[in-house]
C-alpha positions in Angstrom: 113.6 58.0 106.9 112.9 55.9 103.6 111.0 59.1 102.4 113.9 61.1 102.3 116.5 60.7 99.4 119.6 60.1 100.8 122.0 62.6 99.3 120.5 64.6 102.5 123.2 62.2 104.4 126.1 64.4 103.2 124.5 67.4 105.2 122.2 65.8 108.3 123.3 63.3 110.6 120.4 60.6 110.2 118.8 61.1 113.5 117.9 64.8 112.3 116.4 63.5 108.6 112.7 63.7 109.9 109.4 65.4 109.6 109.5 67.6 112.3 113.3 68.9 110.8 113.0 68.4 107.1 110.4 69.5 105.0 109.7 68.4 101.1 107.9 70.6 98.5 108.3 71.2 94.7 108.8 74.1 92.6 108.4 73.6 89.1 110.1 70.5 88.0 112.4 70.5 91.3 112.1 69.2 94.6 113.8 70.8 98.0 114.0 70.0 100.9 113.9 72.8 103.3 114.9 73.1 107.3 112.3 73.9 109.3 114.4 74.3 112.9 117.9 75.6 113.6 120.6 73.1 114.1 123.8 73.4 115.8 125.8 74.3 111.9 123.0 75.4 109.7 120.4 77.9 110.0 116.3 77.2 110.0 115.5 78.1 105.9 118.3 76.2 105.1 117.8 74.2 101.2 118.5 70.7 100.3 118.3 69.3 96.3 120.2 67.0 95.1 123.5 68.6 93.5 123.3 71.8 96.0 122.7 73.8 99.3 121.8 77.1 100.1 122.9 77.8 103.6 120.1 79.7 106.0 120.3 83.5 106.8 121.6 84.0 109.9 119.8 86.4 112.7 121.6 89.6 113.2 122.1 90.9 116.8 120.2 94.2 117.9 121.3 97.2 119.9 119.0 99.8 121.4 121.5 101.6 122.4 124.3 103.2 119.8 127.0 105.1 121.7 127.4 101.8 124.0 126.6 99.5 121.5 129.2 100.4 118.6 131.5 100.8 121.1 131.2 97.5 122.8 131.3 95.2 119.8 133.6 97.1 117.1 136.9 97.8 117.0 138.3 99.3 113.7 136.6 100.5 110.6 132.9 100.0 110.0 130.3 100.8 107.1 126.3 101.4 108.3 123.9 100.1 105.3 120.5 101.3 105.7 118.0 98.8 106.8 115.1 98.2 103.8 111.7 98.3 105.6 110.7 94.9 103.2 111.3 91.1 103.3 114.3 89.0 102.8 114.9 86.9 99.7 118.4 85.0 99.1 118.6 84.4 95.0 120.5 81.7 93.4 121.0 79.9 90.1 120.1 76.6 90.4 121.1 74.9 86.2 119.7 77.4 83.7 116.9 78.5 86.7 116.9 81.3 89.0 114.7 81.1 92.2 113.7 83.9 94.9 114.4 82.1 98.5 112.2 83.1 101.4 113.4 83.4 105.0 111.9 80.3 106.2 113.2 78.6 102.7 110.4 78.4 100.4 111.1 79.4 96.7 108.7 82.5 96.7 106.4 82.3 93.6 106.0 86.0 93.1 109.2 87.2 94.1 110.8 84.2 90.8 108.3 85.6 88.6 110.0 89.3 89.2 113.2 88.7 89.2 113.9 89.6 85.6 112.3 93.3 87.0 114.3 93.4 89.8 118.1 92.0 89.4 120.7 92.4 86.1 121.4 89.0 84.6 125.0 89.6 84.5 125.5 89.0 88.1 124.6 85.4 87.7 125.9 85.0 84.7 129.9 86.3 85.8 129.0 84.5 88.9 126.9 81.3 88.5 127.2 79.6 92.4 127.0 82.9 94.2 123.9 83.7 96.4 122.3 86.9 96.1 120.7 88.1 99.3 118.8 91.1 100.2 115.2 92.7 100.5 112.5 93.3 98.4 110.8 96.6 98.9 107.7 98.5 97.7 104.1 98.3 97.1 101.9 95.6 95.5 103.8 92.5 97.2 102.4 89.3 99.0 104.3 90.2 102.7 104.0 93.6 103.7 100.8 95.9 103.5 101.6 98.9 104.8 102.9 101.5 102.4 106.7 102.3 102.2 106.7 105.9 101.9 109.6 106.2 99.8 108.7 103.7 97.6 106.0 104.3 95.6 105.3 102.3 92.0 106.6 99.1 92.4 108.8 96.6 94.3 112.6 96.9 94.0 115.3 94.7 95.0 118.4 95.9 97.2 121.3 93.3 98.2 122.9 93.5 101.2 125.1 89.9 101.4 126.6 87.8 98.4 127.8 84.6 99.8 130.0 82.3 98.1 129.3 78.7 97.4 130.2 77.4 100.5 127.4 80.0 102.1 130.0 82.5 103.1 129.5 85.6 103.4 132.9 87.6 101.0 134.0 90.4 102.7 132.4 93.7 102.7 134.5 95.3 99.6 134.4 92.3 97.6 130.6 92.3 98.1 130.3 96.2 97.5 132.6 95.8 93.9 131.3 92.6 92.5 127.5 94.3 92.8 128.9 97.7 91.4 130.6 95.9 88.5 127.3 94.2 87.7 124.8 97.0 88.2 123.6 95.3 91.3 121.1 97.9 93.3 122.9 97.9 96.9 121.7 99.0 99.9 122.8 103.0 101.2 125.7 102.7 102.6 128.2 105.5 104.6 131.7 105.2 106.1 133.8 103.7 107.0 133.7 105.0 110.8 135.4 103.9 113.9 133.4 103.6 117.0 134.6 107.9 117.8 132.2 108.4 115.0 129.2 108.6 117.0 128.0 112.1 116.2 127.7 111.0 112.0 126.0 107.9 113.0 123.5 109.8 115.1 123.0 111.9 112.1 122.3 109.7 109.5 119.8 107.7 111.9 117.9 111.1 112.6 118.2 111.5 109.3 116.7 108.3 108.6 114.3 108.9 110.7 112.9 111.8 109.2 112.8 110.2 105.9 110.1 107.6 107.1 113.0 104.7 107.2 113.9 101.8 109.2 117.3 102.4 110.7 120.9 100.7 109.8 122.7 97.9 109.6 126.7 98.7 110.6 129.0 95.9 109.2 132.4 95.2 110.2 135.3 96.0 107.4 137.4 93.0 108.7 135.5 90.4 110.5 131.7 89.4 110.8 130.3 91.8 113.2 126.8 93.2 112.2 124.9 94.9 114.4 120.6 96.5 113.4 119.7 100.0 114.9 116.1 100.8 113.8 114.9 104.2 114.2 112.0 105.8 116.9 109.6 106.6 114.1 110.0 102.7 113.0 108.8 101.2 116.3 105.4 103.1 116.4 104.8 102.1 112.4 105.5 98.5 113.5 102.8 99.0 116.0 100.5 100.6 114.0 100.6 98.0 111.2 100.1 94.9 113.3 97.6 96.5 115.9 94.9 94.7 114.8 96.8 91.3 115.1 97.4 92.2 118.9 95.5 88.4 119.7 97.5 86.7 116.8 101.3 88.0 118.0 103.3 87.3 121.1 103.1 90.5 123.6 106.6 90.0 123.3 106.5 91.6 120.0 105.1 95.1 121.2 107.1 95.0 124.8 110.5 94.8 122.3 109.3 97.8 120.4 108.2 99.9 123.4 111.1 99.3 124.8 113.4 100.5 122.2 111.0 103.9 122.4 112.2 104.1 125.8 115.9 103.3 125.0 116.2 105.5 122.0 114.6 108.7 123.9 116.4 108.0 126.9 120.1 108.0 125.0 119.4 110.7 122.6 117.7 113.1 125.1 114.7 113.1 123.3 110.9 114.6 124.3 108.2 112.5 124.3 106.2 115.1 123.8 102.1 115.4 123.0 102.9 114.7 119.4 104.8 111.3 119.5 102.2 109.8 122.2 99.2 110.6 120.6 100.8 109.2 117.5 102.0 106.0 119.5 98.0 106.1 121.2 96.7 106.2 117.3 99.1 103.6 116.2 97.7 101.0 118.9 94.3 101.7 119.6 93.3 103.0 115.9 93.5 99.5 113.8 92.8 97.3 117.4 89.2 99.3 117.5 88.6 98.4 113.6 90.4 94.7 114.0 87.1 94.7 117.0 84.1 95.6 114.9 86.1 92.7 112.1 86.0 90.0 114.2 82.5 91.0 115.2 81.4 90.9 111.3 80.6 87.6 109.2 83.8 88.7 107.3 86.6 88.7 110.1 89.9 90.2 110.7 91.7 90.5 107.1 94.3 92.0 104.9 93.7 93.2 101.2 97.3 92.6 99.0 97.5 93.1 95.3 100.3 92.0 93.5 101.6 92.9 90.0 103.5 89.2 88.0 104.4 88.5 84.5 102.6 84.8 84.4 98.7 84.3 85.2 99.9 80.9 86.7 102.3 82.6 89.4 99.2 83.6 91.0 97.8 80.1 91.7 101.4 79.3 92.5 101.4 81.9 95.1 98.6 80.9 96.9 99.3 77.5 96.9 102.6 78.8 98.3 101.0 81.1 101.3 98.9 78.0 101.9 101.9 75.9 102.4 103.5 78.5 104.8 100.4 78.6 107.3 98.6 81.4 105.6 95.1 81.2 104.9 94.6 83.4 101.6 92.3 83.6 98.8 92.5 84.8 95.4 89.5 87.8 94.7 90.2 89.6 91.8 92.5 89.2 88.4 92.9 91.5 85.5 95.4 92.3 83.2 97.7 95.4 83.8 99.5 96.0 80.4 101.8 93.3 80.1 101.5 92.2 83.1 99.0 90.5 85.5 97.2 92.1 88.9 96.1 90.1 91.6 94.5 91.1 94.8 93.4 88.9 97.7 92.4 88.2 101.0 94.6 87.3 103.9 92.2 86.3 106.9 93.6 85.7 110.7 91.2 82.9 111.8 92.9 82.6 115.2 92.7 86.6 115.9 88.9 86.1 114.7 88.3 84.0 116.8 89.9 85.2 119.8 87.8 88.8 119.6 84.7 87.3 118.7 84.3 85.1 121.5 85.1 87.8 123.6 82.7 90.5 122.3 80.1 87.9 122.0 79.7 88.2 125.4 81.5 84.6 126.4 83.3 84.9 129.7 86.9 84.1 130.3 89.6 84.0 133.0 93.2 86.3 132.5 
């Protein structure tokens, strides 16, 4: 334990102040400590520095089915927010510095270097110990790939939480005004509903659907119920966009989605018809075929990102970041974009590689 400082004593009983719990890395002239498991009163992505804490984001429970679901677990007023199809960053001030927190409680390179883009000063500055949380969405980010349909140009930021110092979460309409009153891009949001509201809510989620989006989030007005519903045309685009990791991910992964298919046809009376399975059958098989002649090539199964930062050095920062997260990136291209700098690199899936290419080799195996 003589590696660790020992303000981490006023958070972590000492039996918990280890390697395989605590993990140490810097970002710019700080050091953190970050929580790499969950623990009975704080959340995995949990930060440690001396002076501070930022308390973990906490899992939100699913339903896959609405009627029963908002019925079972509320009971008075509700708001649904939709659900951003990006990745989750909690922002805090930490002295005269603002860092961009991942989920598993790295300080994101990219997502610091963008924050001036991306979220008004005067948040932090009428509200210095708050925690900013939300999801950064859009094209030419590390994380997600795929193209957001609705987001076109660039990547935007849209809070969903503000949690106070203590990492609690202020109730909904405190959250809703102090964002409005600092020019805070929030999530959509509709209501308030009851659970006899069913009929709206299946309207905006069709909606949704139509749109090319993920679903909602409903929140209770009064307590700290929150509960995701993700939309039909979600699932398959999930599918399609990790088909070609099928030997990386748990099956677990694709059961979940195909089950909420199922579930969300089943409850709203919906046709599986021609359309939707040949879509689901594309979504699958299409990048799975191409992840098969990858694997089979010197190159292997990869992803091409290009991101868009203010500082040459974030770049280096980044990858030295995704390398410290497990990724295994490489930088292939730089150039100046206006003011700004564009990146573009590889991520490779060694295991997934590996997996395919023993296979198709010819190597035999027992399942």
């Amino acid at each position: 334990m003589n590696e660790f400082p020992g303000f981490l004593r006023d958070h972590l009983p000492p039996e918990r102040i280890n390697p395989e719990t605590i993990q140490a890395f810097d970002a710019g002239e700080r050091r953190f400590y970050r929580l790499t498991k969950d623990l009975p009163a704080l959340h995995r992505g949990t930060v440690f520095w001396e002076g501070g804490i930022l308390h973990g984001y906490p899992k939100i429970r699913r339903i896959i089915h609405l009627g029963r679901g908002v019925t079972r677990h509320f009971r008075g007023a509700f708001y649904a927010e939709e659900k951003m199809d990006g990745y989750n960053v909690r922002i805090r001030r930490i002295g005269d510095e603002l860092f961009a927190f991942t989920r598993g409680g790295f300080v994101c390179p990219f997502t610091t270097d963008r924050l001036p883009d991306l979220v008004p000063p005067a948040f932090f500055d009428i509200h210095p110990d708050y925690t900013l949380c939300g999801e950064v969405v859009g094209p030419d980010n590390p994380y997600n790939s795929e193209p957001v349909p609705y987001m076109e140009e660039d990547v935007a930021f849209f809070a969903f939480d503000v949690k106070d110092p203590a990492g609690r979460s202020l109730p909904l309409h405190e959250r809703y005004r102090v964002c409005e009153e600092t020019a805070v891009p929030f999530t959509r949001r509709w209501g308030p509903f009851t659970p006899g509201d069913i009929e709206e809510l299946r309207r905006i989620v069709f909606e949704l659907d139509s749109e090319g989006r993920e679903g909602v989030v409903m929140k209770s007005a009064s307590d700290a119920v929150e509960l995701k519903y993700v939309t039909l045309g979600s699932c398959i685009r999930d599918i399609e966009a990790t088909a070609h990791l099928l030997a990386e991910l748990p099956p677990g992964f694709y059961i979940q989605r195909l089950i909420r298919i199922a579930a969300i046809s089943y409850e709203h009376s919906l046709t599986l018809d021609d359309n939707i399975r040949l879509s689901l059958a594309r979504a699958l098989t299409g990048p799975l075929v191409n992840a098969v002649a990858e694997a089979d090539s010197g190159e292997g199964i990869r992803e091409l990102f290009t991101v868009r930062v203010n500082s040459r050095e974030t770049l280096d920062a980044l990858m030295l970041h995704l390398k410290h997260a497990g990724v295994n990136a490489h930088l292939v291209s730089v150039e100046k974009d206006g003011k700004m700098f564009k990146g573009a690199f590889y991520r490779t899936f060694l295991k997934g590689t590996r997996e395919l290419r023993r296979k198709i080799k010819g190597h035999g195996f027992y399942d």
